[in-house]
C-alpha positions in Angstrom: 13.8 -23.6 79.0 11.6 -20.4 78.8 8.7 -21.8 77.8 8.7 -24.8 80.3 9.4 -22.8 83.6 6.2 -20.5 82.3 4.2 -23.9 83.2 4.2 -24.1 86.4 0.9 -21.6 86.7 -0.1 -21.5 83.2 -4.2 -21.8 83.1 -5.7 -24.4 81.4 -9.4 -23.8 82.1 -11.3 -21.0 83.2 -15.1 -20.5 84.4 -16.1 -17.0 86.0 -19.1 -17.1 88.0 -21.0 -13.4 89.2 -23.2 -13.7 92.3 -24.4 -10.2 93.3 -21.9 -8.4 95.1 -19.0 -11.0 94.7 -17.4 -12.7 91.6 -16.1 -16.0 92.0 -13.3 -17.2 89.7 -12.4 -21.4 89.7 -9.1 -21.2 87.6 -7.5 -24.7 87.0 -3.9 -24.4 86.8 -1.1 -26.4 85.2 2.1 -27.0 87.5 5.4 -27.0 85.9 5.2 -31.2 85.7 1.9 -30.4 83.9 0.0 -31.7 86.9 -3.7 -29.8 87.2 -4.8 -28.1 90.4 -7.6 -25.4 91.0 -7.5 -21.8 92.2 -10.8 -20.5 94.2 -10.7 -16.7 94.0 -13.2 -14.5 95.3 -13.2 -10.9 94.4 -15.4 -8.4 96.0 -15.4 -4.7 95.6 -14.8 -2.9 99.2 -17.2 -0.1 99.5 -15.0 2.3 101.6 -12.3 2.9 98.5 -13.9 0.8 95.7 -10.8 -1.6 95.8 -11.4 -5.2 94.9 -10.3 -7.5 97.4 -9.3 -10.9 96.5 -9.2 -13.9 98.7 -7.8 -17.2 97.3 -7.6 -20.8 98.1 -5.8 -23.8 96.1 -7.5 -27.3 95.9 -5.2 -30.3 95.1 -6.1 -33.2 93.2 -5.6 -35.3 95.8 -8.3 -33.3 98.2 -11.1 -33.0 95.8 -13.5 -35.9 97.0 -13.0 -34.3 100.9 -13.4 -30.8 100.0 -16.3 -31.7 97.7 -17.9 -34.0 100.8 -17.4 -30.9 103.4 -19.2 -28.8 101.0 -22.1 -30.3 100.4 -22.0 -31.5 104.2 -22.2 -28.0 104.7 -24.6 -26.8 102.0 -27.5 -29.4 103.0 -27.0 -28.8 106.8 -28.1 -24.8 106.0 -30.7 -26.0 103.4 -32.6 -28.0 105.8 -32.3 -25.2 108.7 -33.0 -22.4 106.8 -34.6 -21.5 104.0 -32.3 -20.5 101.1 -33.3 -18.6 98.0 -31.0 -19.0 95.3 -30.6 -15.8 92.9 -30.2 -15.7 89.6 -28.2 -12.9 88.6 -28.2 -10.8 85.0 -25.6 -8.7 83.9 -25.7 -5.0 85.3 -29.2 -6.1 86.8 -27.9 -7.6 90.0 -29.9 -5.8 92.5 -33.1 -3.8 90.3 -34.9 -7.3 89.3 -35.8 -8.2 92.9 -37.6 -5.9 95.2 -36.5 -5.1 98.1 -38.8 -6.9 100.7 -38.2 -10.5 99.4 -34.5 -10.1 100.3 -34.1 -7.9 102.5 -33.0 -10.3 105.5 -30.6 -11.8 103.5 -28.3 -9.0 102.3 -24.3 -10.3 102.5 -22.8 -13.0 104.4 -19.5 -14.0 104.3 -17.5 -17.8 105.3 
C-alpha cells in the first residue's frame, strides 16, 4: 500500500522556466486516483537574506480553459497599452547582455 499512497503528489512532468530575477516551475502532479493536476511555483531569491521565497498555486483540470482565457485576457489587454519587451534570458547572463538604458524602466513587477 506504500507505493500507492506515495501517488497522490508523485510528478509526472516537469518544465523549469528562468526569467531574470525569478524562476518559474509548472510541475504536473499525479493524485493518488492517478488524476493529473498542475503546480505553478514561483521562486525568487529575497535580497535582504538571500532566501528563496516560493509562492505556489494549483490549477485543476477542470479550470484550465478559464484560467487559460483570464490569462491571455490579461496578457493582450497590457500588450495593446503598453509596450512589452520580452527577454530572452541565458544562463548566468541574465542581466550583462542588455545595457542598462533599454530596460531600465522596466526593472521588477510583481502580480
Amino acid at each position: 500500500m506504500g507505493d500507492f499512497e506515495n501517488k497522490e503528489r508523485e510528478e509526472v512532468f516537469s518544465k523549469k522556466v528562468r526569467a531574470g530575477k525569478r524562476t518559474y516551475f509548472f510541475d504536473v502532479k499525479a493524485t493518488r486516483s492517478n488524476d493529473y493536476y498542475v503546480t505553478i511555483t514561483e521562486s525568487k531569491k529575497r535580497f535582504e537574506d538571500g532566501q528563496f521565497i516560493k509562492h505556489k498555486i494549483f490549477l485543476y483540470k477542470e479550470d484550465f480553459e478559464k484560467f487559460a482565457e483570464g490569462l491571455t485576457d490579461v496578457v493582450e489587454y497590457i500588450k495593446a497599452n503598453q509596450e512589452v519587451v520580452e527577454k530572452r534570458y541565458e544562463p548566468n547572463q541574465e542581466d550583462s547582455a542588455y545595457n542598462g538604458t533599454e530596460y531600465a524602466q522596466k526593472d521588477d513587477f510583481s502580480f
